[in-house]
N, CA, C and O atoms as a GROMACS GRO file, in nm:
protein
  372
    1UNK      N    1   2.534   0.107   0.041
    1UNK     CA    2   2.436   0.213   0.027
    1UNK      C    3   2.299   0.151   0.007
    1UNK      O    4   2.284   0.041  -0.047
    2UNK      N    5   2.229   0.203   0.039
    2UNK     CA    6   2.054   0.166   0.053
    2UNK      C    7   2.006   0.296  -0.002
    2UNK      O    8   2.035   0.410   0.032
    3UNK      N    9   1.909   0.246  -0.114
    3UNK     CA   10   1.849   0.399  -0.148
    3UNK      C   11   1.679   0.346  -0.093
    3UNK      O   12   1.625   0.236  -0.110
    4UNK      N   13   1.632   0.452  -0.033
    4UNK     CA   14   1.476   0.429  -0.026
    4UNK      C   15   1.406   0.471  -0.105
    4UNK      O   16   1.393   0.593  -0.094
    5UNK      N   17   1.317   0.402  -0.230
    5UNK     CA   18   1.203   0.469  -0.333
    5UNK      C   19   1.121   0.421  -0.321
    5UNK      O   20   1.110   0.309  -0.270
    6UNK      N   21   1.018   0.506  -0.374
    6UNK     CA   22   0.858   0.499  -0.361
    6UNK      C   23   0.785   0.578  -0.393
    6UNK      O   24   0.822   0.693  -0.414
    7UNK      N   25   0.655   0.537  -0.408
    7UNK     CA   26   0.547   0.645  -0.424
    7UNK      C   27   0.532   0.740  -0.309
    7UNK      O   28   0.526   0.696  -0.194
    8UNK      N   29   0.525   0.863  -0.332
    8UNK     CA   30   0.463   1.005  -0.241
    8UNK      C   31   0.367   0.932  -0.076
    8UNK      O   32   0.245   0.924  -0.069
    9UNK      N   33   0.423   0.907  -0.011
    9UNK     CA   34   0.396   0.911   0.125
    9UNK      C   35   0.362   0.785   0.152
    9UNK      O   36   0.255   0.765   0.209
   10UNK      N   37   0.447   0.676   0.118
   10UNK     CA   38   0.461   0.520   0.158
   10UNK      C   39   0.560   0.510   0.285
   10UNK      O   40   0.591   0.398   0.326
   11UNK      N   41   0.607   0.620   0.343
   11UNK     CA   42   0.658   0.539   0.457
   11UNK      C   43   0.820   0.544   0.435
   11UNK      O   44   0.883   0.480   0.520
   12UNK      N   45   0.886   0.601   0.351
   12UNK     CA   46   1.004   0.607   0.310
   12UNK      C   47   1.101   0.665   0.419
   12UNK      O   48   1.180   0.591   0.479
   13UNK      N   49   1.091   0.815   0.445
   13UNK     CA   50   1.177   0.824   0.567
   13UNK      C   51   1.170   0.733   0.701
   13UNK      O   52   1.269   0.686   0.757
   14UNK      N   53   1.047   0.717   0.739
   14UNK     CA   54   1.019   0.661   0.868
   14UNK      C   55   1.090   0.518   0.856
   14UNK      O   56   1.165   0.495   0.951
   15UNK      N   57   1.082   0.414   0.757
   15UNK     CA   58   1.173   0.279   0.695
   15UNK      C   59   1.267   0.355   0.776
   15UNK      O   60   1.288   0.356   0.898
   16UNK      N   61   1.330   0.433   0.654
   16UNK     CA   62   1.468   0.483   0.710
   16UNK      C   63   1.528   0.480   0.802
   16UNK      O   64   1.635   0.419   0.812
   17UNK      N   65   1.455   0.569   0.922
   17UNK     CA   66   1.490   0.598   1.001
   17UNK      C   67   1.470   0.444   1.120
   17UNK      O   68   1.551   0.400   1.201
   18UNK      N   69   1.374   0.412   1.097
   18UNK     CA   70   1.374   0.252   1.198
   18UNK      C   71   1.490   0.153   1.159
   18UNK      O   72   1.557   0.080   1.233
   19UNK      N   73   1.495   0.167   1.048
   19UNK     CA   74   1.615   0.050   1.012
   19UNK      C   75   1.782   0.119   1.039
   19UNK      O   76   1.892   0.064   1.048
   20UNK      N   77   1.752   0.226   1.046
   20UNK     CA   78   1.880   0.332   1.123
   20UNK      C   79   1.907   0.283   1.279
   20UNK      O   80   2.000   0.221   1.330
   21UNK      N   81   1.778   0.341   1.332
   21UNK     CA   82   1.828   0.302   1.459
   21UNK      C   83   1.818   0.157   1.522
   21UNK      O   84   1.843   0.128   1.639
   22UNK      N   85   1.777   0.076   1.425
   22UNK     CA   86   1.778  -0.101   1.411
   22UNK      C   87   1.948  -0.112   1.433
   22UNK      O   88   2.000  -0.122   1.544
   23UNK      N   89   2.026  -0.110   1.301
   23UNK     CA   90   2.106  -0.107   1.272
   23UNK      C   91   2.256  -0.064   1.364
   23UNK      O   92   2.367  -0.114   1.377
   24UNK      N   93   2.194   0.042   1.409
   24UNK     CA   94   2.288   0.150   1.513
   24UNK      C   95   2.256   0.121   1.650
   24UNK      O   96   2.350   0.165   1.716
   25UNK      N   97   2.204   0.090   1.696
   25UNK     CA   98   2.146   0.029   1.829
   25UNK      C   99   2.148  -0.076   1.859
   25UNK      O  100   2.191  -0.107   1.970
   26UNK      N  101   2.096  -0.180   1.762
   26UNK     CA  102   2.190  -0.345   1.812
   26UNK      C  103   2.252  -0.417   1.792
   26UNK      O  104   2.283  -0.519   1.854
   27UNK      N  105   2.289  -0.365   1.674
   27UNK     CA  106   2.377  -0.424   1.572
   27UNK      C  107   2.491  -0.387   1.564
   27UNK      O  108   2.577  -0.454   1.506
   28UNK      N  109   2.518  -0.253   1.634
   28UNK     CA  110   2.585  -0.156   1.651
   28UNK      C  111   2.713  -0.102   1.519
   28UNK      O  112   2.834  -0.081   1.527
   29UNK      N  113   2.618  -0.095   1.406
   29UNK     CA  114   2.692  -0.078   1.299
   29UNK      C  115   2.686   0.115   1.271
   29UNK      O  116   2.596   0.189   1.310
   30UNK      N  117   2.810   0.156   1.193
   30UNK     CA  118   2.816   0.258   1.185
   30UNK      C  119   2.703   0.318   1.064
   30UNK      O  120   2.676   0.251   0.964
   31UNK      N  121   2.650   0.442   1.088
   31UNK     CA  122   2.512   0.460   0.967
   31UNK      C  123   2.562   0.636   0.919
   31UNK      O  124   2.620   0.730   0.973
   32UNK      N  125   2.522   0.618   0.838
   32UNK     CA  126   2.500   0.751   0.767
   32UNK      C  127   2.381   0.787   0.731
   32UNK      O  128   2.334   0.684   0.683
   33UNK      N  129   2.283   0.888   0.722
   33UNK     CA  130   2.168   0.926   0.659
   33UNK      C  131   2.227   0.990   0.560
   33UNK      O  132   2.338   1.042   0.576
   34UNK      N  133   2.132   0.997   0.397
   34UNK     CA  134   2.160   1.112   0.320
   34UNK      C  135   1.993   1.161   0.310
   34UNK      O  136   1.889   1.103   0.343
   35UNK      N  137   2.015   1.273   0.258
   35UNK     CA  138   1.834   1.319   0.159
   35UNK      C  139   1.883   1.360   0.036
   35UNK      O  140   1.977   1.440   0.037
   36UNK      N  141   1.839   1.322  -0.068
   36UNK     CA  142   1.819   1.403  -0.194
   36UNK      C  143   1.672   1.421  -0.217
   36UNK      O  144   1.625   1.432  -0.331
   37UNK      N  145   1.603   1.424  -0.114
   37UNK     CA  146   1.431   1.486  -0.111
   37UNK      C  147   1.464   1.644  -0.098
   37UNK      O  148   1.479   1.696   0.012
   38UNK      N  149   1.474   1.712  -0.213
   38UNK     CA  150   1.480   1.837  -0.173
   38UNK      C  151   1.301   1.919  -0.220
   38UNK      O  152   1.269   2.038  -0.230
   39UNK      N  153   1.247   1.835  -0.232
   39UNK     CA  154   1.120   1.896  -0.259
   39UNK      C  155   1.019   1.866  -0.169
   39UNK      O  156   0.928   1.949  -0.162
   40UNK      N  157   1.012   1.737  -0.077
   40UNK     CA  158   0.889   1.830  -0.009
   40UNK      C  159   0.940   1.886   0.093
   40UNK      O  160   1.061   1.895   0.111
   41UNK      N  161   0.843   1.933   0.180
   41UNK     CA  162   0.877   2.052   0.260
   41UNK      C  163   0.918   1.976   0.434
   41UNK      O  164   0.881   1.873   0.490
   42UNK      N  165   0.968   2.040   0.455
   42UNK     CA  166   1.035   1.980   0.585
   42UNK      C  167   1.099   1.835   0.606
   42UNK      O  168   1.145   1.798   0.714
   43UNK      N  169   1.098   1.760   0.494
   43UNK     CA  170   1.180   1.664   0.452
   43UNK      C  171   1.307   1.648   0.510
   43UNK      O  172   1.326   1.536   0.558
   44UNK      N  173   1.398   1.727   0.519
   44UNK     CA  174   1.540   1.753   0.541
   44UNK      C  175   1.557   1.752   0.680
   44UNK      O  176   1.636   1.677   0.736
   45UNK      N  177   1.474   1.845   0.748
   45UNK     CA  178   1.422   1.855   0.868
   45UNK      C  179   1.391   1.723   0.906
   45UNK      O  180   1.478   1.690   0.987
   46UNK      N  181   1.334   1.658   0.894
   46UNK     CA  182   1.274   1.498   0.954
   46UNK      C  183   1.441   1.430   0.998
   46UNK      O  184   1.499   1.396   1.102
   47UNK      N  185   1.472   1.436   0.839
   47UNK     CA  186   1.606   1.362   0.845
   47UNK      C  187   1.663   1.393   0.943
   47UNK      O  188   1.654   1.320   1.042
   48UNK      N  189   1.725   1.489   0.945
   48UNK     CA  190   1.789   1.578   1.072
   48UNK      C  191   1.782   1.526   1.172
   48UNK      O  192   1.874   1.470   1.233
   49UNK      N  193   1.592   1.546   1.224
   49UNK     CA  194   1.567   1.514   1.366
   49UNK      C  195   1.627   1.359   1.393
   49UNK      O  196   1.723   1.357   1.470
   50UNK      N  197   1.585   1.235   1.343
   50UNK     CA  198   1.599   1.163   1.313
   50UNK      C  199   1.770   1.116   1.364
   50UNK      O  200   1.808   1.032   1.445
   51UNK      N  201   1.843   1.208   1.281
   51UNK     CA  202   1.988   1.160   1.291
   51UNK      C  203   2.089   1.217   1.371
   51UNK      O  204   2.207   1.183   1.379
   52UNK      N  205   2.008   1.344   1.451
   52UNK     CA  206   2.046   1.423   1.551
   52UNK      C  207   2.015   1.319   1.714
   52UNK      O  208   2.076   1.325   1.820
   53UNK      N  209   1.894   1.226   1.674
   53UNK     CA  210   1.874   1.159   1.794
   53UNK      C  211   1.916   0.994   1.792
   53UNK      O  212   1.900   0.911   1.882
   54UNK      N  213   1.964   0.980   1.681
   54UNK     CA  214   2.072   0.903   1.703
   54UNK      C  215   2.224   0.908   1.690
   54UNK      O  216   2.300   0.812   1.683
   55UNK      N  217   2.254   1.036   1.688
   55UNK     CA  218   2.390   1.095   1.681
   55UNK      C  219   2.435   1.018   1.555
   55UNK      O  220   2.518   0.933   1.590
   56UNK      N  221   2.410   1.015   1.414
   56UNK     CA  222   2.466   0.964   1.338
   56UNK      C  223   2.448   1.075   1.201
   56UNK      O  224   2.336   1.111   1.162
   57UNK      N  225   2.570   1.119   1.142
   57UNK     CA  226   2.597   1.204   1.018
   57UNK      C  227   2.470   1.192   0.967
   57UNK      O  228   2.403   1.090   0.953
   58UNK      N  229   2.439   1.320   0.936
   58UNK     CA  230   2.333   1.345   0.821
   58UNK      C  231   2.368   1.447   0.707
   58UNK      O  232   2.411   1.561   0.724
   59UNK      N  233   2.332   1.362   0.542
   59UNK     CA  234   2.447   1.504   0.458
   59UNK      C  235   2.324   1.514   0.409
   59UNK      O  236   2.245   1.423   0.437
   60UNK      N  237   2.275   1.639   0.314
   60UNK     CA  238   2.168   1.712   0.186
   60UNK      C  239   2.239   1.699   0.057
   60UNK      O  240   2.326   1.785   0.047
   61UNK      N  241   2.231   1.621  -0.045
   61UNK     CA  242   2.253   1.610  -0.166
   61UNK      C  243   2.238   1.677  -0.260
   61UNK      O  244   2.125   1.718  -0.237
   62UNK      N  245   2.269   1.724  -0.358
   62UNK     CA  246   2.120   1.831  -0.462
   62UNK      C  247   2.184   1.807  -0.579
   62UNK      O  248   2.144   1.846  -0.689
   63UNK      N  249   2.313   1.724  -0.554
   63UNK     CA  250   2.377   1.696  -0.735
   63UNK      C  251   2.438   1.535  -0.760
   63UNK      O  252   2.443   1.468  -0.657
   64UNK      N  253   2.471   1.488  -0.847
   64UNK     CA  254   2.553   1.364  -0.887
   64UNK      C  255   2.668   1.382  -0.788
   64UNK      O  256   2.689   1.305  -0.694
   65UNK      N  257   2.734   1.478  -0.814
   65UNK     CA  258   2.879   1.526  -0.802
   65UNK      C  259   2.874   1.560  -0.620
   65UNK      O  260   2.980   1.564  -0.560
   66UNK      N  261   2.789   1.576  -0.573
   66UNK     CA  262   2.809   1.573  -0.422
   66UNK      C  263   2.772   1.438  -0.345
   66UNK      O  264   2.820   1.400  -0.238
   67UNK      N  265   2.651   1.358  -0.445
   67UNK     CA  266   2.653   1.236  -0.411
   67UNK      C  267   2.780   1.159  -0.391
   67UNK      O  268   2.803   1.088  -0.294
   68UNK      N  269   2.842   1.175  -0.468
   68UNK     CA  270   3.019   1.086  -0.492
   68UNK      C  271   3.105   1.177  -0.364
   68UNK      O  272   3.189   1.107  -0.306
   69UNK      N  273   3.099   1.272  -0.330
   69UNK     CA  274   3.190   1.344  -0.204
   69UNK      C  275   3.103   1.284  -0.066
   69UNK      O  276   3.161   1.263   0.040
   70UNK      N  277   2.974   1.262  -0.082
   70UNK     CA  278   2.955   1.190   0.043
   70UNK      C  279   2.986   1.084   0.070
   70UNK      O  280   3.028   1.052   0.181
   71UNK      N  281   2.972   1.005  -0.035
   71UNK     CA  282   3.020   0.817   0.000
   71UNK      C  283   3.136   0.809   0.010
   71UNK      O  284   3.175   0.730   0.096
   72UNK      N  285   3.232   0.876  -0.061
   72UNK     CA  286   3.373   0.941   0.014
   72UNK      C  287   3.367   0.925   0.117
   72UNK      O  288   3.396   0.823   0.179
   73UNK      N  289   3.307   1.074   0.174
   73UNK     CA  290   3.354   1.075   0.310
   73UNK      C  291   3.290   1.003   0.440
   73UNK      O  292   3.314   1.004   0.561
   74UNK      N  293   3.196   0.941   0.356
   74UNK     CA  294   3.129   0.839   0.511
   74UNK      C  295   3.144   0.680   0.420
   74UNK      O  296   3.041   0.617   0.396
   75UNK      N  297   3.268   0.631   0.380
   75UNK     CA  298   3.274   0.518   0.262
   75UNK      C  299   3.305   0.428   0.413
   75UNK      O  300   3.293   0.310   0.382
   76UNK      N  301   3.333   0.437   0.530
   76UNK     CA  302   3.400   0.381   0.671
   76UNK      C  303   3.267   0.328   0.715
   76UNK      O  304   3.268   0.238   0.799
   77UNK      N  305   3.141   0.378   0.664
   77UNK     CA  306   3.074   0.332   0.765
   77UNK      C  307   3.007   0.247   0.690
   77UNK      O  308   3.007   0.237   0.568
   78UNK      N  309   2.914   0.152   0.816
   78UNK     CA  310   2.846   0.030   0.708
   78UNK      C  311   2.733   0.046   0.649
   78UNK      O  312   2.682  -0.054   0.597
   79UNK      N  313   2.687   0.133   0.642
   79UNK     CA  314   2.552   0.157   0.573
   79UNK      C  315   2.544   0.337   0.560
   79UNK      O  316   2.574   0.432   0.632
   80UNK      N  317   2.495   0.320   0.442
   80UNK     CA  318   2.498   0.485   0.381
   80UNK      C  319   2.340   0.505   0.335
   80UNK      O  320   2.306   0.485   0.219
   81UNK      N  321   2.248   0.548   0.441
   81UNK     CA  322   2.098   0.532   0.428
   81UNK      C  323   2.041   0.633   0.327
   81UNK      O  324   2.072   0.741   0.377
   82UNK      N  325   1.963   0.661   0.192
   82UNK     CA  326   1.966   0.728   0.117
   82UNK      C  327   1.828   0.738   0.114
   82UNK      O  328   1.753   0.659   0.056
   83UNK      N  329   1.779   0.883   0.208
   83UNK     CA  330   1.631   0.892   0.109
   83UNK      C  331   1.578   0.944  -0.009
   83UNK      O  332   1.645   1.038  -0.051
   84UNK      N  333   1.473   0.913  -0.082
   84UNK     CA  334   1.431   0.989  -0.247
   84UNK      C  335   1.317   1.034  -0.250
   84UNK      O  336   1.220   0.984  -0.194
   85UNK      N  337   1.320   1.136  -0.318
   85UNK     CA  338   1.198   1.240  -0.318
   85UNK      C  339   1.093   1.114  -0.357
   85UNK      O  340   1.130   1.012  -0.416
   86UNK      N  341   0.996   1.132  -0.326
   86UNK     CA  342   0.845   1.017  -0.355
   86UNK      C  343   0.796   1.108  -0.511
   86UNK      O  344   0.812   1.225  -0.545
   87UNK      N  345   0.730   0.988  -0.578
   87UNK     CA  346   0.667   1.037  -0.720
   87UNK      C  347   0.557   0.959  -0.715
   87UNK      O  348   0.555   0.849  -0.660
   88UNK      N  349   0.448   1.021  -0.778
   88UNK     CA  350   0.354   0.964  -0.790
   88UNK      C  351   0.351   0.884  -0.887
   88UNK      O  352   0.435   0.900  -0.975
   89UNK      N  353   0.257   0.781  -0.898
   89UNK     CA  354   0.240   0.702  -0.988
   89UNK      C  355   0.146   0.809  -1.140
   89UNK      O  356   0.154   0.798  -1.262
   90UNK      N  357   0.086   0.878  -1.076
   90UNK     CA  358   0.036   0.921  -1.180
   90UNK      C  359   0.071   1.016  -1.281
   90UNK      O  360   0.026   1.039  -1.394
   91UNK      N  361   0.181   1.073  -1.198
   91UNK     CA  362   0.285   1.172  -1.301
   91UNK      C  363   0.395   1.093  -1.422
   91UNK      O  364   0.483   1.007  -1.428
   92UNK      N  365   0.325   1.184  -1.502
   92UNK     CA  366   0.370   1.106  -1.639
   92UNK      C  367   0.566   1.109  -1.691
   92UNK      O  368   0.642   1.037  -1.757
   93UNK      N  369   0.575   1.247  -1.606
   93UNK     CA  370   0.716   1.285  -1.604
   93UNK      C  371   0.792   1.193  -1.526
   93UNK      O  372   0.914   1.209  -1.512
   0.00000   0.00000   0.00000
């Protein structure tokens, strides 16, 4: 599993998604996308597009407990690509 973190708009899905189709294209290893970005907006959507055009599983996360049913069920493949909501540095929370 690979989780991607970072600050609010460093480039996190797009990583993702290049090292996806890096990975799946010449390497020819099996990939999974996840998102647990359920906050910004069209986030999920990106993913999607993303894993719809490389024909590779894409799951939506929103708990601990579904995190553990995905790596389950994609535990076969070699990489389980994980994106994370971005935080700012300046939020104190």
């Amino acid at each position: 599993m690979v989780f991607f973190i970072g600050n609010t708009g460093v480039g996190k899905t797009t990583t993702m998604a290049k090292l996806a189709s890096k990975f799946m294209l010449e390497e020819k290893k099996n990939i999974a996308m996840v998102s647990v970005d359920t906050y910004r907006i069209a986030a999920i959507e990106q993913i999607r597009t993303y894993a719809n055009i490389l024909s590779v599983p894409m799951e939506v996360v929103y708990t601990p407990e579904e995190m553990l049913n995905v790596v389950e069920k994609h535990k076969k493949c070699d990489f389980i690509f994980v994106d994370t909501a971005g935080r700012s540095h300046k939020n104190a929370d």
